[in-house]
FIMAR-120058 format. One line per field, with one value per residue: residue number from 0; residue in one letter; x, y negated, z of N, C-alpha, C in turn. Coordinates in nm, 3 decimals, decimal comma. Each point is the difference from the previous one (the first is absolute). Example, Ala and Ser with C-alpha at 12.3 -4.5 7.8 and 13.67 -1.06 7.14 Angstrom:
BEGIN
i: c(0/1)
aa: c(A/S)
nxx: c(1,319/-0,035)
nyy: c(0,569/-0,105)
nzz: c(0,780/-0,072)
caxx: c(-0,089/0,082)
cayy: c(-0,119/-0,119)
cazz: c(0,000/0,006)
cxx: c(0,090/-0,077)
cyy: c(-0,120/-0,109)
czz: c(0,000/0,073)
//
This chain:
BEGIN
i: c(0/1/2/3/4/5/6/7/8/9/10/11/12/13/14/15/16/17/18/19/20/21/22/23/24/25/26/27/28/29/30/31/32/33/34/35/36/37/38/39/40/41/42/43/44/45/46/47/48/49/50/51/52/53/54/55/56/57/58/59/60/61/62/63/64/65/66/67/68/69/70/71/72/73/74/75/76/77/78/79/80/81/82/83/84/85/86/87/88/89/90/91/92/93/94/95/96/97/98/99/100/101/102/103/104/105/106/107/108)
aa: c(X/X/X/X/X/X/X/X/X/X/X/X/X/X/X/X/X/X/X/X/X/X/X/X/X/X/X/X/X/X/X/X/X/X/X/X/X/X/X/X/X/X/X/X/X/X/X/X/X/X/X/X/X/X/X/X/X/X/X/X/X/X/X/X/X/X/X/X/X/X/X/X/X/X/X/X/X/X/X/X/X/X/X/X/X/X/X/X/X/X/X/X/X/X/X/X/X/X/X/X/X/X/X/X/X/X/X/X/X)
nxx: c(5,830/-0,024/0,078/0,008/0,044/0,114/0,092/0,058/0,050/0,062/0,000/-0,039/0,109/0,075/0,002/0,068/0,102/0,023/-0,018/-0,001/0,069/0,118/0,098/-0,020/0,068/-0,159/-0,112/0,066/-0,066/-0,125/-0,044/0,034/-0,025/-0,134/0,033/0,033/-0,166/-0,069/0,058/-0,025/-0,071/-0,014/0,041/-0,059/-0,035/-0,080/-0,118/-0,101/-0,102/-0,098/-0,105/-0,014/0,127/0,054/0,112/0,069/0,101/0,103/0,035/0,089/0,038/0,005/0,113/0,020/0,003/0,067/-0,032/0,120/-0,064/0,069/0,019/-0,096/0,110/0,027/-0,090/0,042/-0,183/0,033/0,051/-0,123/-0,056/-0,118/-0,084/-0,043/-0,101/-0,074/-0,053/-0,068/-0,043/-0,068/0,107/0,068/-0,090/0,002/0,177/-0,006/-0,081/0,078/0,107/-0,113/-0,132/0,142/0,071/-0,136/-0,003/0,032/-0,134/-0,099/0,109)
nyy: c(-8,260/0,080/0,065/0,021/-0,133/-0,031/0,099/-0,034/-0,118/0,088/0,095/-0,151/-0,103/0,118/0,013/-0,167/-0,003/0,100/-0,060/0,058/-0,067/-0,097/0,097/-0,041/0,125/0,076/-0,105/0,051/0,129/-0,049/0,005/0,070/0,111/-0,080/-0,031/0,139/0,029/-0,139/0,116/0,134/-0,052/-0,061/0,080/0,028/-0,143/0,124/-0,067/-0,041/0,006/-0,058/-0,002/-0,138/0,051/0,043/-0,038/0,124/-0,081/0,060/-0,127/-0,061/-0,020/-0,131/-0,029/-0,011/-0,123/0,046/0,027/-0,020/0,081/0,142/-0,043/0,012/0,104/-0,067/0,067/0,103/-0,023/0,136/-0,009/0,038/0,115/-0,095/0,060/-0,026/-0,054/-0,002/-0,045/0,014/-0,072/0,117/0,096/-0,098/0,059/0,185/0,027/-0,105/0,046/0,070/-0,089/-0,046/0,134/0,108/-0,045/0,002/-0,087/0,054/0,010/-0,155/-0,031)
nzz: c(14,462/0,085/-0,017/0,140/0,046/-0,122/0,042/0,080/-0,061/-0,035/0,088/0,105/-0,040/-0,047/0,129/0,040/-0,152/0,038/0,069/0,114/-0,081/0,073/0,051/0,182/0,000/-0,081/0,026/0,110/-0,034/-0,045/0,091/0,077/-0,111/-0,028/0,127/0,061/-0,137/0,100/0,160/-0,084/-0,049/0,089/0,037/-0,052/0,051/0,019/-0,060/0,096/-0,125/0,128/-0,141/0,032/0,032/-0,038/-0,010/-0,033/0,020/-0,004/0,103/-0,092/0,107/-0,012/-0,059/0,126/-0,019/0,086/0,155/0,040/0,057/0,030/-0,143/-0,079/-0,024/-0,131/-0,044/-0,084/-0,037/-0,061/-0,076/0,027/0,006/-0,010/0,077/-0,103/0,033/-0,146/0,044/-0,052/-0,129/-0,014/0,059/-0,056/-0,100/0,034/0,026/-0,092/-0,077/0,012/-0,038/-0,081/0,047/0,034/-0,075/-0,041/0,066/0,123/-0,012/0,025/0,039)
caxx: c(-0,052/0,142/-0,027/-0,091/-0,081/-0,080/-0,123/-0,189/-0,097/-0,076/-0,083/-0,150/-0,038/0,004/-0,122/-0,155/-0,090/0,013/0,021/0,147/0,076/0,166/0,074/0,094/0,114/0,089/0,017/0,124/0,120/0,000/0,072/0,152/0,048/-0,029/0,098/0,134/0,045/0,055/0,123/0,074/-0,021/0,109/0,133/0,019/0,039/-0,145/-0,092/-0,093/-0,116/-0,178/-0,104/-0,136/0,047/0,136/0,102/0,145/0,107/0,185/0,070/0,135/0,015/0,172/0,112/-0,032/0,087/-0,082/0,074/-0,027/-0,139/0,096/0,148/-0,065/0,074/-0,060/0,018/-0,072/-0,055/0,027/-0,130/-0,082/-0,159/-0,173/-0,120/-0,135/-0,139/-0,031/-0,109/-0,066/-0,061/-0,092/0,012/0,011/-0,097/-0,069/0,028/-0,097/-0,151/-0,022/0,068/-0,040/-0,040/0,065/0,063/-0,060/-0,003/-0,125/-0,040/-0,088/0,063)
cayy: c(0,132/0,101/0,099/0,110/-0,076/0,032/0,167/-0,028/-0,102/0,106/0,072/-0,034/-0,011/0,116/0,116/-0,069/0,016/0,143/0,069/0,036/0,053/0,029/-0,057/-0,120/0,032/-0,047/-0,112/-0,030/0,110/-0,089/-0,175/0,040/0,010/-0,134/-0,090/0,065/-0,012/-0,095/-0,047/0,064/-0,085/-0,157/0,025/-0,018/-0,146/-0,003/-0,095/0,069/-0,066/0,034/-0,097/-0,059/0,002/-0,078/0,058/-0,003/-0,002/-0,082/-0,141/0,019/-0,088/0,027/-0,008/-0,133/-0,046/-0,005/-0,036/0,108/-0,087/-0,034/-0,060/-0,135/0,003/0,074/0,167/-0,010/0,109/0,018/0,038/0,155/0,005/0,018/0,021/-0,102/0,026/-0,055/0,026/-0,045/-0,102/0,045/0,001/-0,122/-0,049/0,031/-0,049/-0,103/0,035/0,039/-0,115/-0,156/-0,050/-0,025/-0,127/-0,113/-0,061/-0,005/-0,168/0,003/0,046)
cazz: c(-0,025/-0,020/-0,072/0,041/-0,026/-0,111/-0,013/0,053/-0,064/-0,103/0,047/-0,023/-0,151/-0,065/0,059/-0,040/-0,132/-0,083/0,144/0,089/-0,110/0,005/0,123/-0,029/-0,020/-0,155/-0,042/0,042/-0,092/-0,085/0,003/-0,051/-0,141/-0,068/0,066/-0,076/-0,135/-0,035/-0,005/-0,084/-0,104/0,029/-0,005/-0,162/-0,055/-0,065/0,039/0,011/-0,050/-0,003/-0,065/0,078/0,118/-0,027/-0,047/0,112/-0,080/0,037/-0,078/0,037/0,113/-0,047/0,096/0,113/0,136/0,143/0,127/0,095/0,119/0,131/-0,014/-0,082/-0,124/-0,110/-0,103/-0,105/-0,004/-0,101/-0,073/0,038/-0,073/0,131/-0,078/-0,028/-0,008/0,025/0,072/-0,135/0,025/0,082/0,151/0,026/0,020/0,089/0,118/-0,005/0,061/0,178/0,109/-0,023/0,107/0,087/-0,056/-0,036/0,132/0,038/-0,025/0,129/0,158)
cxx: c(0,118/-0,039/-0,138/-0,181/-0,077/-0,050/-0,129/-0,086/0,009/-0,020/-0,118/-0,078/-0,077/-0,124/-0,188/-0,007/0,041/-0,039/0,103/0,041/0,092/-0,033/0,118/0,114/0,053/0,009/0,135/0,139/-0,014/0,062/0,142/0,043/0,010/0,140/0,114/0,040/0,037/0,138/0,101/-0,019/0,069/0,129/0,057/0,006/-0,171/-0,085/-0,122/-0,077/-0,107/-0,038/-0,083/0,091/0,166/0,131/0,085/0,105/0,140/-0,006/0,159/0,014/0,165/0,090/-0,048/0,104/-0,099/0,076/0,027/-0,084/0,127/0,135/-0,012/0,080/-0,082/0,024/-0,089/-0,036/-0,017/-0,176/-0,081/-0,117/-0,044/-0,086/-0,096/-0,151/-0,065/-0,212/-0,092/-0,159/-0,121/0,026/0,024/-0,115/-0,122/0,046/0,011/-0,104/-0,041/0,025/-0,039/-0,086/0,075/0,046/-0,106/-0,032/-0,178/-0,098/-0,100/0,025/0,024)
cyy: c(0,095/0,148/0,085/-0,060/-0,005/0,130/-0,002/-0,049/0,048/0,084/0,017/-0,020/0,082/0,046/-0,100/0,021/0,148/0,120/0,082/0,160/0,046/-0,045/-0,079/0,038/0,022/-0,141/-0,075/0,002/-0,129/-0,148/0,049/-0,022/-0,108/-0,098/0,094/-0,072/-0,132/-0,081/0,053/-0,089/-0,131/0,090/0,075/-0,084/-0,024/-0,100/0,101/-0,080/0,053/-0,066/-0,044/0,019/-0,112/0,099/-0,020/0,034/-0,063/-0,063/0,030/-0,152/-0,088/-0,051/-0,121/0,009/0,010/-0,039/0,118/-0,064/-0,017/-0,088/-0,122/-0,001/0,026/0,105/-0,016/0,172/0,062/-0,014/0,132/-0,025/0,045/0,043/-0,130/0,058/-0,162/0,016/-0,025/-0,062/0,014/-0,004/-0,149/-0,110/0,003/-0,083/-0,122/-0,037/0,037/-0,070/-0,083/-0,070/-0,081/-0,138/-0,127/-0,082/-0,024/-0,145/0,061/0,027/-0,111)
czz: c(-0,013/-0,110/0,008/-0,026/-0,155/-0,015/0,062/-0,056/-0,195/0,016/0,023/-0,155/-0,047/0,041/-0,046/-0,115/-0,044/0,134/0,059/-0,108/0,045/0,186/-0,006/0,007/-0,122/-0,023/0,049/-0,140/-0,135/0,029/0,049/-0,072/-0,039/0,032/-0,098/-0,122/-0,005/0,027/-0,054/-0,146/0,027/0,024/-0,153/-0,058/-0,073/0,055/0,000/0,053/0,042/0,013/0,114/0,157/-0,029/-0,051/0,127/-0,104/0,043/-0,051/0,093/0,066/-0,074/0,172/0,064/0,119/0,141/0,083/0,102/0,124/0,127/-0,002/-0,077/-0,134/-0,123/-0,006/-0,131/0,005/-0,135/-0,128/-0,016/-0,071/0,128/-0,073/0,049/-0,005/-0,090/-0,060/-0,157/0,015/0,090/0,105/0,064/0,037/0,084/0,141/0,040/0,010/0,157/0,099/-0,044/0,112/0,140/-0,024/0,039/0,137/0,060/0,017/0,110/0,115/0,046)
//
């Protein structure tokens, strides 16, 4: 799902339970923002917490040895902060729930 993709898909939202309230250009201006405050918040070293969705938060990566791929020499890659997603019990569960059908093996064939 690409960006444009989620405006669309609250957009519709929006319009099935309150009706065509906002265009999708403001709804653009929101999930903008939304993305902005949260990568302005991980780059404050901030965690950001939504309930029933998951947390995104820096974990600091430490120092590792690697390879170079064209020379095969070690290097060592320094230690950095990534950002992390991690997903909370609900959403986990939903997306479990959804792929269980897929998983289970077909019988009578």
């Amino acid at each position: 799902m690409t960006k444009a993709d989620l405006v669309e898909q609250v957009t519709a939202s929006i319009a099935r339970t309150a009706g065509p309230m906002i265009s999708k250009k403001d709804c653009a201006r929101v999930v903008d923002a939304f993305l902005e405050a949260v990568k302005d918040a991980l780059k404050q070293q901030h965690n950001i917490e939504v309930r029933g969705f998951g947390t995104f938060k820096i974990r600091r990566r430490k120092t590792r040895m690697a390879r170079n791929p064209r020379t095969g020499d070690p290097v060592e890659v320094a230690a950095r902060p990534v950002p992390v997603f991690k997903p909370s019990k609900e959403l986990r569960a939903l997306v479990a729930d959804e792929s269980e059908p897929a998983a289970e093996p077909m019988s009578g064939l």
